[in-house]
C-alpha positions, 0 to 999 in steps of 0.5 A, a space after each residue: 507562522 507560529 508566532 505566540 505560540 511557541 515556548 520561547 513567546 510564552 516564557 518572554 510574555 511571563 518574563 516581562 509581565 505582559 501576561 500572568 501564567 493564570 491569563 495563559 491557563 484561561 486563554 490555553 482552557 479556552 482554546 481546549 473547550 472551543 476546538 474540541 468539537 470539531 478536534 477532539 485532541 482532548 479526553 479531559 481538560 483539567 480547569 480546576 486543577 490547572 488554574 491552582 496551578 498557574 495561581 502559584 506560579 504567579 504568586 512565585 513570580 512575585 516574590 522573585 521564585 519562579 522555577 525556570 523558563 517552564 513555569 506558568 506555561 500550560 502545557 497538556 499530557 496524553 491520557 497514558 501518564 498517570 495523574 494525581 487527582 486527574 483521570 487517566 483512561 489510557 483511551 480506553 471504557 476500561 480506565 474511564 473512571 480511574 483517578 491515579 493517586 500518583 503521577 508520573 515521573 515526568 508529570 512530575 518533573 515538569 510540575 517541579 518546573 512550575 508548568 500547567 497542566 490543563 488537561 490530558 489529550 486523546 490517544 490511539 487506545 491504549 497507544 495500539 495504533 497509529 491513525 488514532 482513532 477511537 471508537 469510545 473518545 473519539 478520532 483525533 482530526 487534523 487541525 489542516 482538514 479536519 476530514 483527515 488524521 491527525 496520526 496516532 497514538 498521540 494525535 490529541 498532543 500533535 493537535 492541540 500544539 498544531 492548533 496553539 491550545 497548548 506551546 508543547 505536550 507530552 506523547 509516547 512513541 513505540 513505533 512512531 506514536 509521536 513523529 507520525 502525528 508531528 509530521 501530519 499535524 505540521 509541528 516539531 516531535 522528539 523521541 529520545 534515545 531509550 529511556 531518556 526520558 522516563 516512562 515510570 507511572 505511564 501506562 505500558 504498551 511495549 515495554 522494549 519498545 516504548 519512549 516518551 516523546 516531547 511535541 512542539 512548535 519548533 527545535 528549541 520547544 522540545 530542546 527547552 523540554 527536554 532539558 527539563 525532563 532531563 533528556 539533555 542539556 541545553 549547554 550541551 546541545 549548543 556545543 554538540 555541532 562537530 567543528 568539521 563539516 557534519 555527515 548525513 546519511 541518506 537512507 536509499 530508497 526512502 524518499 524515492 518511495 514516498 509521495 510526490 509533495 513529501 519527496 519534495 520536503 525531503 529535497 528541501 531539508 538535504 538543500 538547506 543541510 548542503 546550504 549548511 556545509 554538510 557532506 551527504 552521502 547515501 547509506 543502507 539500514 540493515 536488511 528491514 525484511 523482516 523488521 514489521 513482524 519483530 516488531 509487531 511480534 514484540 508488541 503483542 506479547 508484551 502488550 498482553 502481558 500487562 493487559 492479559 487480566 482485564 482481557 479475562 475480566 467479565 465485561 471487560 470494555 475494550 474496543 475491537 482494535 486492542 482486542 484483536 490484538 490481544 487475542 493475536 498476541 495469545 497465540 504467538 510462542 516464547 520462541 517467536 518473541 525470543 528471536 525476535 529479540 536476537 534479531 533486534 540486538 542484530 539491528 542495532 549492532 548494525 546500526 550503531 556501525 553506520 555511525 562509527 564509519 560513515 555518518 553523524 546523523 540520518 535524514 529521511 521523509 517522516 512519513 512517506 504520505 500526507 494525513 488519511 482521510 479519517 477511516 482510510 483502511 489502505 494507502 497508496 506507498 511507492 506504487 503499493 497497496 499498504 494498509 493505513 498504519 504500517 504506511 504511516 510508521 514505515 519510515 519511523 519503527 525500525 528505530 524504536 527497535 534500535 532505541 535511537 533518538 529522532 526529531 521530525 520537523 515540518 518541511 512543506 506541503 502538498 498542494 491542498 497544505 497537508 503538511 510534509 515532514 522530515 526526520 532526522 536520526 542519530 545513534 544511540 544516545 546522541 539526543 544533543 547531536 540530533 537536536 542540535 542539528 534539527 535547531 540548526 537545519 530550522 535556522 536555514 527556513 524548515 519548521 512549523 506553520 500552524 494550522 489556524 490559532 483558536 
């Protein structure tokens, strides 16, 4: 299990003085550079600054002024929020040597927590992309068979959780840039409702489309975070359960597609949430045929919006993969983009109905495989042929475009202990319901297994 790792450990070891915050931030260092070789969940670790950092945090704890439950807890970042005086590459040549003068919000507020930043993990270029690998930084490997992904983009946060470097990270999550790495990493990923959590100095890929995202050891990790960052609060949260039996939506089809070892986590999650008193009940999702092109039609136009000038710029550095794409998004209509955001405002209206009539909540597979092998270009979905990045995102991108809050938790392995995840979704704006319900359902025997503590 994950013991002494999780936030709840690392808060109850500051609290009664077993160990100081500068203790944690060298052990948490220490972990980084050692796992780093064989992981590459880091593009820059910040020791210097980090150290500052738990250094205050202790002198607060000994005057009785610490900040809360966060403070002195190292914590790691993904290389696309901006920080002061700590390079931001975004994954990319192009930022390699670019020093923010400003942070970003939500590095912000977990610095007015007291939280230690040690360093800024490694990412899918610039977020395109959901395998995570990176020609310049390097590809992100799954601490369970380093041979696999950890998923992308924000495989360098789900790793160095996975791997107990760090109790929690920050990632983004535009079409399941978090919950993918979470499901194939083994740990606990939170993607907010739409603008939850800000994204204010984080580096843009899909402005429609992007959410931050919270990775950790277990529910109550992203719940404390969360709070932190704003998302919810932990009061509300504990009273968000209704009194009458909770209703789950079953997502037709979607377990029946994945993979053997994923269809038997997802039956094990529906038995605990039975175990729990809920009413199952199958549902359908608006039409998704064409749900992939809107998608990816979105994220193109918006994504050469902002990186359209350095595209044009002499010796602009960017790897093949975000190049293609941009270069895709140059040929793609105002009109396209256009209707696909009709379509997107008819997704979530339809949406939005399953919860005013049927359900509370939706549980479906996070991902319908276990990790690639790193360089798999196809995959093998439900008898199909898919390529690598649209099988991994097949079950998590359709609510991004409806901005709706999920949590994916651990729940099992294949045979060779690749992990299997599960995802639970609720409706627009009922962060506390969803979380809520995945702190509940990891009560009955679902969560995280670390790969191995560094």
């Amino acid at each position: 299990m994950s013991g002494g790792r999780s936030v709840e450990s690392f808060a109850a070891d500051l609290l009664a003085g077993r160990r100081s915050a500068v203790e944690l931030t060298k052990a948490s260092l220490a972990a980084a550079k050692r796992t780093q070789a064989s992981l590459r969940s880091f593009i820059t670790i910040a020791a210097e600054e980090a150290l500052a950092q738990a250094t205050e945090s202790d002198l607060r704890r000994k005057v009785g002024g610490q900040l809360g439950p966060l403070d002195g807890m190292p914590y790691a970042a993904k290389d696309i929020f901006q920080t002061r005086g700590i390079r931001t590459t975004a994954g990319s040549r192009v930022l390699e040597d670019w020093i923010p003068d400003r942070s970003a919000v939500a590095i912000e507020r977990l610095a007015d927590a007291g939280a230690v930043l040690i360093g800024k993990t490694n990412l899918h270029e610039f977020a395109y992309g959901a395998t995570g690998e990176n020609a310049w930084s390097g590809t992100v490997a799954n601490p369970h068979d380093e041979t696999r992904l950890a998923g992308g983009s924000s495989g360098g946060s789900a790793a160095a959780v996975a791997v107990g470097v760090v109790p929690f990270a920050l990632g983004t999550d535009t079409g399941g840039s978090a919950r993918v790495p979470a499901a194939l990493c083994g740990i606990a990923g939170y993607k907010p409702s739409m603008g939850r959590i800000s994204l204010e100095g984080a580096i843009p890929y899909c402005w429609s489309l992007d959410h931050a995202g919270i990775l950790g050891s277990t529910a109550g990790d992203l719940i404390a975070v969360a709070e932190c960052l704003g998302a919810v609060g932990v009061g509300v949260v504990v009273a968000a359960l209704p009194a009458r039996p909770l209703r789950v939506g079953l997502v037709r089809g979607w377990a029946e597609r994945s993979a053997p070892a994923v269809r038997q986590g997802f039956k094990t999650a529906r038995d605990a949430l039975a175990g729990m008193g809920a009413v199952l009940c199958d549902v359908d999702l608006p039409d998704l045929e064409e749900a992939r092109t809107v998608s990816l039609t979105i994220q193109l136009a918006e994504t050469l919006t902002y990186h359209g000038p350095n595209l044009r710029r002499p010796g602009a550095a960017f790897g093949d993969d975000i190049r293609a794409g941009l270069v895709l998004g140059q040929f793609l209509s105002a009109e396209s983009y256009i209707q696909c955001k009709r379509l997107v405002a008819r997704y979530l209206e339809a949406f939005r109905a399953l919860f005013d009539d049927d359900v509370d909540i939706l549980l479906t597979p996070a991902c319908p495989v276990v990790a690639p092998p790193i360089g798999a270009v196809h995959v093998e979905v439900g008898g199909e042929k898919m390529p690598v990045g649209n099988a991994l995102t097949l079950f998590t991108s359709f609510f991004n475009l409806v901005g709706a809050p999920a949590v994916v938790l651990r729940a099992g392995a294949d045979p060779a202990g690749l992990p299997v995840g599960v995802q639970l979704v609720g409706d627009v704006g009922a962060d506390a319901l969803v979380l809520a319900a995945a702190h509940a359902l990891e009560g009955q025997g679902l969560g995280m297994l670390a790969a191995r503590h560094p």
